[in-house]
C-alpha positions in Angstrom: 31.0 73.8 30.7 29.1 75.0 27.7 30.5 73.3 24.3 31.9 76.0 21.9 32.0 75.4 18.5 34.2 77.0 15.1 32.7 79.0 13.3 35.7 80.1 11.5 35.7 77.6 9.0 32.1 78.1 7.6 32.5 81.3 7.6 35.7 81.4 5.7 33.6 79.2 3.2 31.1 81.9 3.2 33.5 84.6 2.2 34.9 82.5 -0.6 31.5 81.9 -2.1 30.6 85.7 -1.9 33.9 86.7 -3.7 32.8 84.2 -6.7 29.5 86.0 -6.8 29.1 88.1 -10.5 27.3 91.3 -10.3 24.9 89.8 -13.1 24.4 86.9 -10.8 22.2 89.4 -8.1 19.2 89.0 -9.5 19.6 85.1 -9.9 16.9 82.6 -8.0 18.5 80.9 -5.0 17.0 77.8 -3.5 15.3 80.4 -0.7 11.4 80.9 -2.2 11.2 84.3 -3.2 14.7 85.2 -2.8 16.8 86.1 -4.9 20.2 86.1 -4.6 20.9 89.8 -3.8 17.9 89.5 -1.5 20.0 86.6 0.1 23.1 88.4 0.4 21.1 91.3 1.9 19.8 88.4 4.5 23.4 87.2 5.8 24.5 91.0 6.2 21.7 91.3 8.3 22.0 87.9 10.2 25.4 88.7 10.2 25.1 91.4 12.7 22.1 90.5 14.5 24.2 87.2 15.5 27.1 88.8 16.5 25.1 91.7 18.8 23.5 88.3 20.5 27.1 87.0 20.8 28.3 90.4 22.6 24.7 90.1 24.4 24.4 93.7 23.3 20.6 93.5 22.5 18.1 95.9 20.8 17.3 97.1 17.6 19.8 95.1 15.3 18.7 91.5 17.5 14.9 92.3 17.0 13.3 90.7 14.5 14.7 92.3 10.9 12.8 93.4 7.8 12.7 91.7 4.7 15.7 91.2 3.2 15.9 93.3 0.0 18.8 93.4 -2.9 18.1 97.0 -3.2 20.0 97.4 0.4 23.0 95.9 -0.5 24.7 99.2 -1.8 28.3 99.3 -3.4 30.3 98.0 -1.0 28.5 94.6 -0.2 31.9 92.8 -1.6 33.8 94.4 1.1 30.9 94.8 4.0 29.6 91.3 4.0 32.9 89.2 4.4 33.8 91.6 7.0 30.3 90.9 8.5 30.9 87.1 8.2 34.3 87.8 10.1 33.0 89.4 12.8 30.2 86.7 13.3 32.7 84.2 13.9 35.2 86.2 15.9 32.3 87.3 18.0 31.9 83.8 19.0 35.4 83.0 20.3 34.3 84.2 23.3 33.0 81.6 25.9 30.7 83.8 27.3 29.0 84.1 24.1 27.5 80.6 24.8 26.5 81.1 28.1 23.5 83.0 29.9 20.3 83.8 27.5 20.4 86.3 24.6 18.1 87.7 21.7 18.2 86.6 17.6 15.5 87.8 15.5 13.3 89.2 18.6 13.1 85.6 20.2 14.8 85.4 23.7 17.0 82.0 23.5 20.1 80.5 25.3 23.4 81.8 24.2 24.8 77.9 23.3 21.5 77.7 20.9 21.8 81.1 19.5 25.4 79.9 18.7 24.4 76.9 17.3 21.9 78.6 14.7 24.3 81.3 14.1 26.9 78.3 12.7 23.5 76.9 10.7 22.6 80.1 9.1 26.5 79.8 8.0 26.6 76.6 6.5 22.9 76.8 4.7 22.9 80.0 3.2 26.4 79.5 1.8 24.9 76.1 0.2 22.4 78.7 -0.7 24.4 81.0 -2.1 26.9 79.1 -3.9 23.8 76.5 -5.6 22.2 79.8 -7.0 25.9 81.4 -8.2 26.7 77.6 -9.6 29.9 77.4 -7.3 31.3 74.6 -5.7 30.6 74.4 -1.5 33.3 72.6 0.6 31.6 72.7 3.8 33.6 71.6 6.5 32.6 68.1 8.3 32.7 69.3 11.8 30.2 72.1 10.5 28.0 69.7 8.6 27.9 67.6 11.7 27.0 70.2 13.9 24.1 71.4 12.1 22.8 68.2 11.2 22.5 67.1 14.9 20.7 70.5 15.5 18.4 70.1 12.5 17.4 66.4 13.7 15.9 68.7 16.8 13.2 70.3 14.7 9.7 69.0 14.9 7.8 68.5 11.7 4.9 70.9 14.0 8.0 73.5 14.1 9.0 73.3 10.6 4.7 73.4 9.9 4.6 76.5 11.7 7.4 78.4 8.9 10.0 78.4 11.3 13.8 77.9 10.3 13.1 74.5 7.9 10.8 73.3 5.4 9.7 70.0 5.6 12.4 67.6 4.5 13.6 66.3 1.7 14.0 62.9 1.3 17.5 62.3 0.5 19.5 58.5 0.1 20.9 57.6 3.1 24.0 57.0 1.8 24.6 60.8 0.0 26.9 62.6 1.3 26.4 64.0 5.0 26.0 67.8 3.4 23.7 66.5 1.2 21.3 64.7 4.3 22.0 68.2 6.2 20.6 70.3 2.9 17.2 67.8 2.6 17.0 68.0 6.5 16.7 71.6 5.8 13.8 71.4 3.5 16.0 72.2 0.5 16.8 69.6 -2.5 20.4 68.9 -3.0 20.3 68.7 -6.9 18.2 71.7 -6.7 20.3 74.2 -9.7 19.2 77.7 -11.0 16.4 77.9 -13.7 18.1 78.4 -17.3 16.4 81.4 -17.4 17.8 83.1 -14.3 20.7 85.8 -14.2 
């Protein structure tokens, strides 16, 4: 049987960072090169639903690969739209036969368990992401952390070459804390915090 996992708690996590976002915060750098923090919130919408169609297996336009994320999509209601997004991510992945059989994230054809599994990472990262650039705290859950370190320890340095998910890691002291090793394992620096000079 195909091991489920919660998404529930990172993305509750997701939603609290979000609601601690300020408006004057939007145009803030995040640790994400180029991105800035409306462009980031603009991503998760967008993985947001492209994740939950692979759940549902309901593939097409919204699991093909996505445009650039831009601030300038967000609209009005992106306080509202992108918890509810978040939401139905996890709920989408209560079902078991979300992990099973193959399905479609970002135009790549992968198995559901893995599309799962990256689902739950693009959680836990971006909301590190979000909340370093918005200077909030992150209380990630463990099970989370350990979940998407064990799938990060999977990535090749030839995969993370190639501009895939991860940068090449960050060196971080092996006895940080566990989110900590997951953020370096990422290619992101833990102590990383926004430029003075940002929103």
């Amino acid at each position: 049987m195909t091991e489920m996992l919660d998404l529930d708690p990172a993305a509750r996590t997701m939603a609290d960072v979000i609601a601690g976002i300020r408006d004057d915060q939007l145009t803030a750098r995040t640790p994400c090169r180029d991105a800035t923090l409306g462009d980031l919130l603009d991503h998760v919408g967008g993985l947001c639903v492209a994740f939950t169609a692979a759940a549902t297996k309901e593939l097409g336009e919204t699991t093909a690969r996505p445009p650039a994320p831009s601030a300038a999509n967000l609209g009005d209601d992106w306080r509202t739209r992108i918890p509810a997004q978040v939401a139905a991510l996890a709920q989408a992945w209560h079902d078991p036969a979300a992990w099973t059989g193959t399905t479609q994230a970002g135009g790549v054809e992968l198995p559901g368990r893995i599309a799962g599994l990256i689902a739950l990472d693009e959680l836990v990262i971006h909301g590190w992401d979000l909340a370093a650039a918005a200077g909030l705290p992150y209380p990630c859950d463990d099970a989370s952390v350990a979940a998407c370190t064990a799938f990060a320890a999977t990535v090749t340095p030839e995969q993370r070459a190639e501009g895939g998910l991860f940068g090449p890691v960050v060196t971080v002291p092996a006895d940080a804390p566990a989110l900590d090793r997951l953020v370096g394992m990422t290619g992101r620096n833990p102590s990383w915090t926004p430029p003075r000079d940002a929103g």
